[in-house]
N, CA, C and O of each residue as an XYZ file, in Angstrom:
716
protein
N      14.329     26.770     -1.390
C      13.701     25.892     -0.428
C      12.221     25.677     -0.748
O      11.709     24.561     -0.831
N      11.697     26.619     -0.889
C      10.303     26.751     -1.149
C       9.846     25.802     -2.804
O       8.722     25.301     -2.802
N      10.552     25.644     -3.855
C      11.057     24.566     -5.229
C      10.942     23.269     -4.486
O      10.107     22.485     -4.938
N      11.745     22.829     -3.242
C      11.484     21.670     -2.883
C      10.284     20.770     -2.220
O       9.755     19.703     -2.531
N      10.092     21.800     -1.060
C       8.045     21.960     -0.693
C       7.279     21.730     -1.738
O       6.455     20.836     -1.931
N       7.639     22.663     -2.434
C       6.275     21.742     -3.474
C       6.332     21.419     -4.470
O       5.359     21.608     -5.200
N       7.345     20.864     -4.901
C       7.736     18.877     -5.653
C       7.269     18.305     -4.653
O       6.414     17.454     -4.898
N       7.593     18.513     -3.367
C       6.853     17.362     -2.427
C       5.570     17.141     -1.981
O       5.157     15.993     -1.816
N       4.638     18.483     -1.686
C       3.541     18.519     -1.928
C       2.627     17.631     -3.066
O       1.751     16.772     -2.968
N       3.293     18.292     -4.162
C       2.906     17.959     -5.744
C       2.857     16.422     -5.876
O       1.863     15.862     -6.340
N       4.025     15.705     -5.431
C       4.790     14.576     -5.889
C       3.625     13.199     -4.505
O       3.454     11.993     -4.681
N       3.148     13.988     -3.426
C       2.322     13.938     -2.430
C       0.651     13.247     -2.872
O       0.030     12.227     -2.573
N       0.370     14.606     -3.845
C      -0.891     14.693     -4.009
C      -0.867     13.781     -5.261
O      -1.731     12.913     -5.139
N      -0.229     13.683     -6.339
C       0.006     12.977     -7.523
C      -0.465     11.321     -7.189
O      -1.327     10.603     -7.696
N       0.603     11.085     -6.018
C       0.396      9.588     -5.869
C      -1.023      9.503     -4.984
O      -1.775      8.578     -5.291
N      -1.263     10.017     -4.367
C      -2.694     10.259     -3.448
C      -3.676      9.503     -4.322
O      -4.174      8.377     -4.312
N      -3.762     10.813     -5.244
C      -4.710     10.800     -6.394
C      -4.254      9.354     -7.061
O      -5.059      8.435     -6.908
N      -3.387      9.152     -7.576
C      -3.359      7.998     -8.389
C      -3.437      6.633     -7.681
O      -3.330      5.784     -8.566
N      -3.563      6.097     -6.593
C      -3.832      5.381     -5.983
C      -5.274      4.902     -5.110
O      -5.678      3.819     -4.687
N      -5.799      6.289     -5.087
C      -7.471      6.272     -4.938
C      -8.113      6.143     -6.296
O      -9.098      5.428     -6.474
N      -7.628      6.736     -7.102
C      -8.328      6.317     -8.193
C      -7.926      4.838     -9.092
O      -8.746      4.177     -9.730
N      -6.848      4.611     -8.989
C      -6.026      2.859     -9.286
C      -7.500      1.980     -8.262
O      -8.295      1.104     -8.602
N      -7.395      2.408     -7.523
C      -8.092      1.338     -6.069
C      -9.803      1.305     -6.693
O     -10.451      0.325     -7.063
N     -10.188      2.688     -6.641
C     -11.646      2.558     -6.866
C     -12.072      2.430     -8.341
O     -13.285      2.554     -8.513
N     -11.478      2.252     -9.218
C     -11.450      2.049    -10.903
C     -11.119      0.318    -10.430
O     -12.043     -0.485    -10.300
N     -10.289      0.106    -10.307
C     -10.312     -1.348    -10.117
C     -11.778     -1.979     -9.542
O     -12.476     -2.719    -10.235
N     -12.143     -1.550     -8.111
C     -13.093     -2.229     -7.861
C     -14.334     -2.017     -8.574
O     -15.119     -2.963     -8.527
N     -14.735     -0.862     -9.306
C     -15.851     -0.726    -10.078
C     -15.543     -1.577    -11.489
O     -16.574     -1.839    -12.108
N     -14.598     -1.941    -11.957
C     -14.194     -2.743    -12.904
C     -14.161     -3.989    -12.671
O     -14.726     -4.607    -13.574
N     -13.810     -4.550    -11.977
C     -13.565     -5.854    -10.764
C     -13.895     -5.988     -9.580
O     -13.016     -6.078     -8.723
N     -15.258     -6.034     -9.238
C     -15.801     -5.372     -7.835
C     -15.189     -6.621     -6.816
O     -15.204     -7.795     -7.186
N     -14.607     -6.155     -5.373
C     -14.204     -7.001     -4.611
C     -12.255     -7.475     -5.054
O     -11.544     -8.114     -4.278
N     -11.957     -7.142     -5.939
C     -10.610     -7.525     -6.391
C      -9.497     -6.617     -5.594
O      -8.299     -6.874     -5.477
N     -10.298     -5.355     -5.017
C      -8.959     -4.725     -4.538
C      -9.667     -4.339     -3.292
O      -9.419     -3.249     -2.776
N     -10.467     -5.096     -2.811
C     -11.534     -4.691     -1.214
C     -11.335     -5.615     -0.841
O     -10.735     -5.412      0.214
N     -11.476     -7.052     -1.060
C     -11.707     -8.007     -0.371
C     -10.390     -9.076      0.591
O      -9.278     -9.023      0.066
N     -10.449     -9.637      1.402
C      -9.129    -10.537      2.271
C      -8.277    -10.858      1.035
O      -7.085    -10.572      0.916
N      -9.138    -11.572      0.013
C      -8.131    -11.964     -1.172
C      -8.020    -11.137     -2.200
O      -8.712    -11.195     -3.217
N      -7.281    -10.461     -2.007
C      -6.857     -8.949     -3.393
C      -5.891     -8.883     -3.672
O      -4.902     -9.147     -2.989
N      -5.954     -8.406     -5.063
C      -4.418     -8.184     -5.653
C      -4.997     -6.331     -6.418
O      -5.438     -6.055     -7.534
N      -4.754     -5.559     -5.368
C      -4.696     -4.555     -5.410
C      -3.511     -3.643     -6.247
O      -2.448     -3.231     -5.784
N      -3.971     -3.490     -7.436
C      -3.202     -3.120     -8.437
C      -2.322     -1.654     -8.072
O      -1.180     -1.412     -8.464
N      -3.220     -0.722     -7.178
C      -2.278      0.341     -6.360
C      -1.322      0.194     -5.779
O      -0.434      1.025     -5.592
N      -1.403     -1.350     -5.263
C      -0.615     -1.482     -3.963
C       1.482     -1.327     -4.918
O       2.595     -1.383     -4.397
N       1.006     -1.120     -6.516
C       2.307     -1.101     -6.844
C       3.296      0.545     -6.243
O       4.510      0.588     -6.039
N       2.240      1.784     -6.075
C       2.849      2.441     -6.136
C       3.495      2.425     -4.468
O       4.502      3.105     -4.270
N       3.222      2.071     -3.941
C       4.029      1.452     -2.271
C       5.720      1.563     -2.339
O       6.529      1.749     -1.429
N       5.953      1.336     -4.053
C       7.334      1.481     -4.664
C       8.048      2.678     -4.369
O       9.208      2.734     -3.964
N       7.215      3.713     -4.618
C       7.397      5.047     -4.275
C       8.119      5.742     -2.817
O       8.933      6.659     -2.710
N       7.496      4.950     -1.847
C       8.127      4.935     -0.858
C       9.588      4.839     -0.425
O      10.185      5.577      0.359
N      10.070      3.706     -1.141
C      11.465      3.895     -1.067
C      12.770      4.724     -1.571
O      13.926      4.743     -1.146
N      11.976      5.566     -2.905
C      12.471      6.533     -3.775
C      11.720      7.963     -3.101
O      12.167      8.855     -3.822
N      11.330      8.239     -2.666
C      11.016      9.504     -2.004
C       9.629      9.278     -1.276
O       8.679      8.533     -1.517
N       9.990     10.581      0.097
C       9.278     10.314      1.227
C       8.199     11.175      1.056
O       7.447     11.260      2.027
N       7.952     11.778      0.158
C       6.470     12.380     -0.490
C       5.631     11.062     -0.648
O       4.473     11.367     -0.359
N       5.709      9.601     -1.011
C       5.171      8.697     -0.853
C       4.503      8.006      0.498
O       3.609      7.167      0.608
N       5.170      8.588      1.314
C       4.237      8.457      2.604
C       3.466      8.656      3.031
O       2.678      7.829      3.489
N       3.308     10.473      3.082
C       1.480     11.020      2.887
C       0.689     10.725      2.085
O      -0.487     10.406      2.259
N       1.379     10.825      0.977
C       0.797     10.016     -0.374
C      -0.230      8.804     -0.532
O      -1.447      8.776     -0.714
N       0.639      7.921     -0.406
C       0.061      6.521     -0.134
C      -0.835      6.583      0.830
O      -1.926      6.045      0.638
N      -0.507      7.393      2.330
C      -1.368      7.369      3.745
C      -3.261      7.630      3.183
O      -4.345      7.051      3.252
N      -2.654      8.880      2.647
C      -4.190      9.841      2.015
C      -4.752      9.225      1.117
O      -5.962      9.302      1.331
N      -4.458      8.397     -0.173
C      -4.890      7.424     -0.951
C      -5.456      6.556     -0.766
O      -6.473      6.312     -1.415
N      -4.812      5.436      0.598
C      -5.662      4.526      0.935
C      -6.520      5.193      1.863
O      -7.236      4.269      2.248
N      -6.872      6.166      2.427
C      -8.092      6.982      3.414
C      -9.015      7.313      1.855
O     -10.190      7.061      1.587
N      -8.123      7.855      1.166
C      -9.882      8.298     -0.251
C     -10.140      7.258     -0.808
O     -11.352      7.253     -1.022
N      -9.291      5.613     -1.469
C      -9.690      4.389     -1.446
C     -10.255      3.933     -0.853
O     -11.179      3.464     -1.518
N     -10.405      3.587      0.632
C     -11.063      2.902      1.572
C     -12.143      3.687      2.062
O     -12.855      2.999      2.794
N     -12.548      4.869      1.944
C     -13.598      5.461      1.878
C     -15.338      4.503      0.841
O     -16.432      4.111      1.247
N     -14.665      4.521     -0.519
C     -15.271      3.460     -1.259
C     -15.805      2.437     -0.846
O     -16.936      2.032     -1.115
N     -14.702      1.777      0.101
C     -15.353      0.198      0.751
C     -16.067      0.523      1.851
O     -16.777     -0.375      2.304
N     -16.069      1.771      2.509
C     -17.327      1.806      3.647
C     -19.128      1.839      3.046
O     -20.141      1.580      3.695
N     -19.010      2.211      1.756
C     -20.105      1.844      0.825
C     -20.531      0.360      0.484
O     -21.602     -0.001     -0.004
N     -19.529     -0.359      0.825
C     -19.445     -1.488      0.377
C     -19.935     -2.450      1.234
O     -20.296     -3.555      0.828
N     -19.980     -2.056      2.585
C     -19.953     -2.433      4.014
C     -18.649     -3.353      4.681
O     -18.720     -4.527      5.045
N     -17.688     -2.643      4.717
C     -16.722     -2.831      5.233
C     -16.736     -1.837      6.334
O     -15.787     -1.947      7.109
N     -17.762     -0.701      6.637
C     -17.341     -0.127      7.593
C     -16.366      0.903      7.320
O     -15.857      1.183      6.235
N     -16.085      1.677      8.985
C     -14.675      2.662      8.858
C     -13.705      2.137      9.562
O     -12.775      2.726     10.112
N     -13.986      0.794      9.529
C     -12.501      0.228      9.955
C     -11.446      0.001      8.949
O     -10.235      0.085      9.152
N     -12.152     -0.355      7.626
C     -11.267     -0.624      6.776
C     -10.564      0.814      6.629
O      -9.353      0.764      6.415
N     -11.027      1.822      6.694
C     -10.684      3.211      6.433
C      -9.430      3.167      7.033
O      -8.314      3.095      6.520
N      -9.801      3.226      8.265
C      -9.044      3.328      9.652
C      -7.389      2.172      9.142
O      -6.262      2.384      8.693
N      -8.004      1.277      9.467
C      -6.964      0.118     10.276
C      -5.803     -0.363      8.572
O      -4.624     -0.708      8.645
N      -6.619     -0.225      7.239
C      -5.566      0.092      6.048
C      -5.342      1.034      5.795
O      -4.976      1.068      4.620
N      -5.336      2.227      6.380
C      -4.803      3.255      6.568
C      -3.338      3.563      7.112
O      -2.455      4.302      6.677
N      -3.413      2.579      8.418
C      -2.649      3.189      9.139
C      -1.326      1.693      8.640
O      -0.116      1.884      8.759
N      -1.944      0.247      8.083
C      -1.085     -0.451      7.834
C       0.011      0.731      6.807
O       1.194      0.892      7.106
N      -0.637      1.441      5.638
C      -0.097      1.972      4.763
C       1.073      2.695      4.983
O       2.175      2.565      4.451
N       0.611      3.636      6.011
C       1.686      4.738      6.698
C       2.442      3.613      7.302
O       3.457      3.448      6.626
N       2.384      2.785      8.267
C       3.892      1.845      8.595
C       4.487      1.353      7.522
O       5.689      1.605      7.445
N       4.050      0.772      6.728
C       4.425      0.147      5.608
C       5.018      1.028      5.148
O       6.213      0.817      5.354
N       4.848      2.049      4.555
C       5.301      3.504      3.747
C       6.472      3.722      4.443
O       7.495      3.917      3.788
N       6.532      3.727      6.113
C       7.637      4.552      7.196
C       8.737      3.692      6.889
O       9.846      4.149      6.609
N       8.445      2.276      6.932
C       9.324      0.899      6.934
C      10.125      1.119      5.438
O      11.333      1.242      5.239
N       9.221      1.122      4.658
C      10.287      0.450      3.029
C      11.008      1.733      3.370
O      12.189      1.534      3.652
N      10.580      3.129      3.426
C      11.785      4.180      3.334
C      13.101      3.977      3.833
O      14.218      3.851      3.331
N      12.481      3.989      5.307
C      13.466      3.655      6.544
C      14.589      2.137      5.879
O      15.592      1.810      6.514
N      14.183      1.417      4.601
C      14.692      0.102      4.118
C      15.437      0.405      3.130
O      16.189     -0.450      2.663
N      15.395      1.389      2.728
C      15.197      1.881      1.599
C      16.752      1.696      0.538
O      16.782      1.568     -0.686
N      17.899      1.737      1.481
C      19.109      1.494      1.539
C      19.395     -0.145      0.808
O      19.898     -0.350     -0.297
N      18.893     -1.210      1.823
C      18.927     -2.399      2.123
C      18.614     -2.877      0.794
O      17.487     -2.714      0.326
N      19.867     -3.663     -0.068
C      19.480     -3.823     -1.604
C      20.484     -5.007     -1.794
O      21.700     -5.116     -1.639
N      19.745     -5.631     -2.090
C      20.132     -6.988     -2.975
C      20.505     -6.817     -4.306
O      19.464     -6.713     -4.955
N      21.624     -6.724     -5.138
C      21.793     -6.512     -6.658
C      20.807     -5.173     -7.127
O      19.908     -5.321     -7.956
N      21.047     -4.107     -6.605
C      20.208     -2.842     -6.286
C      18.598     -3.016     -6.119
O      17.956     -1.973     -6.241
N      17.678     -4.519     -5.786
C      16.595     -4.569     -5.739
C      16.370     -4.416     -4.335
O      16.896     -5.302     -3.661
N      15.563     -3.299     -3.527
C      14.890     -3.714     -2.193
C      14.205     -4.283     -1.922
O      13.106     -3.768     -1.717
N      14.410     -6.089     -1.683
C      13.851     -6.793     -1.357
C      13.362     -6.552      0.084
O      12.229     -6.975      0.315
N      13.808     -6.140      0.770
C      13.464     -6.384      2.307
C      12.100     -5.473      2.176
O      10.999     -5.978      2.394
N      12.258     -4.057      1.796
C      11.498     -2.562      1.736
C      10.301     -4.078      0.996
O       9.476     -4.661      1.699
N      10.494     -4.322     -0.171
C       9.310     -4.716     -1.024
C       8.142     -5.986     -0.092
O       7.075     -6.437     -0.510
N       8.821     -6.274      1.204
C       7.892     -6.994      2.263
C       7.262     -6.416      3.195
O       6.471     -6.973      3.956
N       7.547     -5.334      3.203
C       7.018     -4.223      4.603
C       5.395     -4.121      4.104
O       4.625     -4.524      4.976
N       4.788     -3.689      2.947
C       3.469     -3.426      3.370
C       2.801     -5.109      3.154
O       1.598     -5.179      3.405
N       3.468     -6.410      2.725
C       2.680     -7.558      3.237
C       2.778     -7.646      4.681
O       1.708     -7.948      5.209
N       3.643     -7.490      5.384
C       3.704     -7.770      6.888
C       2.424     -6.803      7.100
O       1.267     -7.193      6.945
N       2.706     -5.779      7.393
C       2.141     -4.371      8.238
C       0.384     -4.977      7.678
O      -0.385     -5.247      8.601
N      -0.076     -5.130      6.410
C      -0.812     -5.710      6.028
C      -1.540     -6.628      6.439
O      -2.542     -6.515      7.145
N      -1.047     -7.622      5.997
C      -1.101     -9.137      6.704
C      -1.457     -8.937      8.117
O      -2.504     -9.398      8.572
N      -0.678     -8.312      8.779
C      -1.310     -8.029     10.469
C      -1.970     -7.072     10.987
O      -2.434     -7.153     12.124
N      -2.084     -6.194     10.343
C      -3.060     -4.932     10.605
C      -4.567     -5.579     10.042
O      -5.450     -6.037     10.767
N      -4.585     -5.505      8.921
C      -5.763     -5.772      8.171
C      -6.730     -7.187      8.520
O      -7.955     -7.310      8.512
N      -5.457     -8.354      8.880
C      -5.799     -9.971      9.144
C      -6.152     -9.660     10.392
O      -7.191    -10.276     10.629
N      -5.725     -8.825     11.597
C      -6.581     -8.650     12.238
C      -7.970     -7.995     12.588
O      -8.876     -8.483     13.264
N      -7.915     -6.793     11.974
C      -9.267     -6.263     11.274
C     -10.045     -7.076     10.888
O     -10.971     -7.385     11.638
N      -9.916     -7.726      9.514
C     -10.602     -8.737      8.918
C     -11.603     -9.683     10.594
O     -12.789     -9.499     10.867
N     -10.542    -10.684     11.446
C     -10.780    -11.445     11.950
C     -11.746    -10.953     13.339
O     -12.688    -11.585     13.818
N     -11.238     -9.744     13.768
C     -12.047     -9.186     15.138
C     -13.078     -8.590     14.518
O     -14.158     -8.681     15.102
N     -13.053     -8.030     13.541
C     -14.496     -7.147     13.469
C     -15.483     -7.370     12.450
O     -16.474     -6.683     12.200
N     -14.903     -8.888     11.648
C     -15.887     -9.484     10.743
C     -16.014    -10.611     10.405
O     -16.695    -10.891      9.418
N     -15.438    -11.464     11.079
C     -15.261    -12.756     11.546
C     -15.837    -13.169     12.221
O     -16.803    -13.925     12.118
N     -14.875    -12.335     13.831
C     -14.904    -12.775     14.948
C     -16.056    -12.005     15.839
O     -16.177    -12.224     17.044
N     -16.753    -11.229     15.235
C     -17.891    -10.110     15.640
C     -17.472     -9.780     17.178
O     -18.261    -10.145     18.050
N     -16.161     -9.047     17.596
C     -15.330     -8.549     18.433
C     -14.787     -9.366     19.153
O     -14.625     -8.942     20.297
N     -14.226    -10.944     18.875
C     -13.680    -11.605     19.257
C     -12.441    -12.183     18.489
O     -12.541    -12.205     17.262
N     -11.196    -12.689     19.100
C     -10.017    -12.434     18.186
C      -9.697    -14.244     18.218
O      -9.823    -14.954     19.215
N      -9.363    -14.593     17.155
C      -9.163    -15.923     17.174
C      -8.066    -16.370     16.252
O      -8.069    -16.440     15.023
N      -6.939    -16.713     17.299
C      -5.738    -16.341     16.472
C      -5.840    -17.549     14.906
O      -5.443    -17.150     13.811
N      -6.320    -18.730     15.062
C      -6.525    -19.809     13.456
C      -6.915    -18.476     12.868
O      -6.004    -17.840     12.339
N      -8.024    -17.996     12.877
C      -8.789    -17.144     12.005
C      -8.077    -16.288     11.524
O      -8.050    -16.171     10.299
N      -7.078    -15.207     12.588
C      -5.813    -14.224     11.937
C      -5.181    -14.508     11.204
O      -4.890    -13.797     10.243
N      -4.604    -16.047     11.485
C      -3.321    -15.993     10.364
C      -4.429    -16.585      8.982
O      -4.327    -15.962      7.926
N      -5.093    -17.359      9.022
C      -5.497    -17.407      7.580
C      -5.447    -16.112      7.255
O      -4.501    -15.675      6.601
N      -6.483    -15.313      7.681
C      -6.811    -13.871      7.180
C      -5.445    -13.098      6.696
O      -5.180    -12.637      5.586
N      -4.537    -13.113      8.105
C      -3.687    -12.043      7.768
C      -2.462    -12.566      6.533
O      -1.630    -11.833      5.999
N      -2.663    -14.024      6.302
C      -1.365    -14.599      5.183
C      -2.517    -14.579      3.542
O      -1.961    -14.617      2.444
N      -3.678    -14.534      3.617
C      -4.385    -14.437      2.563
C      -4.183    -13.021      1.923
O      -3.895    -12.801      0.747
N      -4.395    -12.062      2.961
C      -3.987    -10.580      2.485
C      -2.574    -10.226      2.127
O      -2.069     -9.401      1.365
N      -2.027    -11.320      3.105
C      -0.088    -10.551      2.776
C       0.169    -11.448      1.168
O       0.972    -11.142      0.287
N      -0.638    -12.411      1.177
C      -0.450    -12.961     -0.159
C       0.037    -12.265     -1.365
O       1.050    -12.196     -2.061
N      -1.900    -11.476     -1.235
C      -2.355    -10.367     -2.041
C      -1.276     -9.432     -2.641
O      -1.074     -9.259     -3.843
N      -0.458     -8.720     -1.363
C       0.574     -7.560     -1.478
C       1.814     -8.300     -1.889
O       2.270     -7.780     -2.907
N       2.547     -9.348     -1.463
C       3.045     -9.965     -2.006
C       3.314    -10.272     -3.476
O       4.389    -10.144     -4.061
N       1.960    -10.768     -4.052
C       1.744    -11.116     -5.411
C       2.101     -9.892     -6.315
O       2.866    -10.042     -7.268
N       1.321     -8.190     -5.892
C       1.779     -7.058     -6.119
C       3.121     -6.391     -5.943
O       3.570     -5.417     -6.548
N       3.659     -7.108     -5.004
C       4.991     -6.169     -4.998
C       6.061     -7.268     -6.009
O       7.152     -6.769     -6.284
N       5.864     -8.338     -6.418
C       6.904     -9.291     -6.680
C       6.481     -9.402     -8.338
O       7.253     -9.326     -9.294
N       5.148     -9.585     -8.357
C       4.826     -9.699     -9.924
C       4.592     -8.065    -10.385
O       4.464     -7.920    -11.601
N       4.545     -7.228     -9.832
C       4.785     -5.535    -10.905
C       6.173     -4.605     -9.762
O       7.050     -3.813    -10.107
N       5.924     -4.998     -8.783
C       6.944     -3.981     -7.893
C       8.240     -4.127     -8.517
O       9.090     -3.267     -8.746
N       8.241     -5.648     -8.804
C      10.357     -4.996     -8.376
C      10.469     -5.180     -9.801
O      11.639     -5.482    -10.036
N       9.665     -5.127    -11.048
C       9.720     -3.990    -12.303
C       9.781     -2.857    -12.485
O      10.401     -2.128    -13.258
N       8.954     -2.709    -11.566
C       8.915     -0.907    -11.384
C      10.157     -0.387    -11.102
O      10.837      0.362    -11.804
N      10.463     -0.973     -9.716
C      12.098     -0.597     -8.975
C      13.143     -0.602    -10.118
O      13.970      0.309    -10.097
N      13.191     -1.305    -10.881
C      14.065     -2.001    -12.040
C      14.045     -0.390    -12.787
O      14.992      0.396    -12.817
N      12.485     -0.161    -13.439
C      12.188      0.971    -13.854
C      12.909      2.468    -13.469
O      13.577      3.246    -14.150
N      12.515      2.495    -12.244
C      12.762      3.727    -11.257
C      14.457      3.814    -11.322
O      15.079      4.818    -11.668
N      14.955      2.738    -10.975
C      16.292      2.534    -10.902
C      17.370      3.497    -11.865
O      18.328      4.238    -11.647
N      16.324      2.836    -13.490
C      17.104      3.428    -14.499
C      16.546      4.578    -15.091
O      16.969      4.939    -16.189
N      15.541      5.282    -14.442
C      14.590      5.763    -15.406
C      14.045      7.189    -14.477
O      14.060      8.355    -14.871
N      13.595      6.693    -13.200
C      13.344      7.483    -12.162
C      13.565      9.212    -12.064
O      12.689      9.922    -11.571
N      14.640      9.679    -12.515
C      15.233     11.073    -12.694
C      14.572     11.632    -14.109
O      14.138     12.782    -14.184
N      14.539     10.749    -15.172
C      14.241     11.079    -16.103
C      12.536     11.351    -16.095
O      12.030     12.273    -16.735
N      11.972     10.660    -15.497
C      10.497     10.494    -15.631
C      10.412     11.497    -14.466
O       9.589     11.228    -13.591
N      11.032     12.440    -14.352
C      10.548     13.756    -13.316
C      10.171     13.069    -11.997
O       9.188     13.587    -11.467
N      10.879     11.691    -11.116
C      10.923     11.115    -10.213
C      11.639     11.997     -9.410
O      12.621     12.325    -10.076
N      11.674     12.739     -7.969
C      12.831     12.972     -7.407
C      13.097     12.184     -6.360
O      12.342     12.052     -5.396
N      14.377     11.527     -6.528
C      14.709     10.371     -5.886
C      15.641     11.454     -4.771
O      16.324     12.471     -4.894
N      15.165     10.476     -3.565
C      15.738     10.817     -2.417
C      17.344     10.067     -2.030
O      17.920     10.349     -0.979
């Protein structure tokens, strides 16, 4: 029992780490490319993870909290901390909970969960607290929140469902433990 704890721990902290550092290597390389409403956040591939094991949940959760840490330097504040934080963990809860749901073995449905959760967590963030300087204006949300779900979109469709493809055939071998 104690072998399985910590692959999951391990498998936890692995993606943590590799997704705070994917996030903040990107933006010091491409400043604004993985911070800004319009991003194509190159981390946002490992979100994949989620549906192949639920060590990707804390994972991802804690990643985007040490990622979005970065953008409070940036002046985004600790909302961004906060409010893509917590899109992450739904997003993360959702594709698992999806995780089943497969089109020609691709999870399409799972691979839309963090544009939604996104798109509306963040598009509202974006719009009340830097827009709308604490006022909510729904024109303003949906641009915001369909510019960001774009973003995740573009990430889960142009590298995600390679990866899945990847994981699919490969996953066990590459010391993946698939749930």
């Amino acid at each position: 029992m104690k072998n399985k704890r910590l692959i999951y721990v391990t498998q936890a902290a692995i993606i943590a780490a590799l997704y705070a550092v994917l996030t903040v290597g990107q933006n010091l390389l491409f400043p604004g490319t993985a911070s800004m409403a319009v991003q194509f956040r190159v981390a946002e591939v490992l979100t994949v993870l989620a549906i192949y094991t639920p060590a990707a949940i804390p994972g991802l959760t804690v990643g985007c909290v040490i990622a979005n840490i970065s953008s409070v330097t940036a002046g985004l504040g600790f909302y961004d901390m906060i409010f893509g934080s917590i899109a992450s963990l739904l997003a993360a809860l959702a594709m698992y909970g999806l995780r089943n749901v497969r089109f020609k073995n691709i999870p399409f449905v799972a691979l839309l969960m963090p544009a939604l959760f996104n798109g509306i967590i963040v598009g509202f963030e974006i719009d009340f607290f830097f827009i709308g300087n604490l006022h909510f204006n729904f024109v303003d949300f949906l641009v915001q929140g369909g510019l960001v779900a774009l973003g995740e979109l573009g990430v889960l469709l142009i590298l995600g469902i390679p990866f899945c493809i990847l994981l699919n055939k490969q996953g066990e071998k590459m010391g993946i433990v698939l749930d």
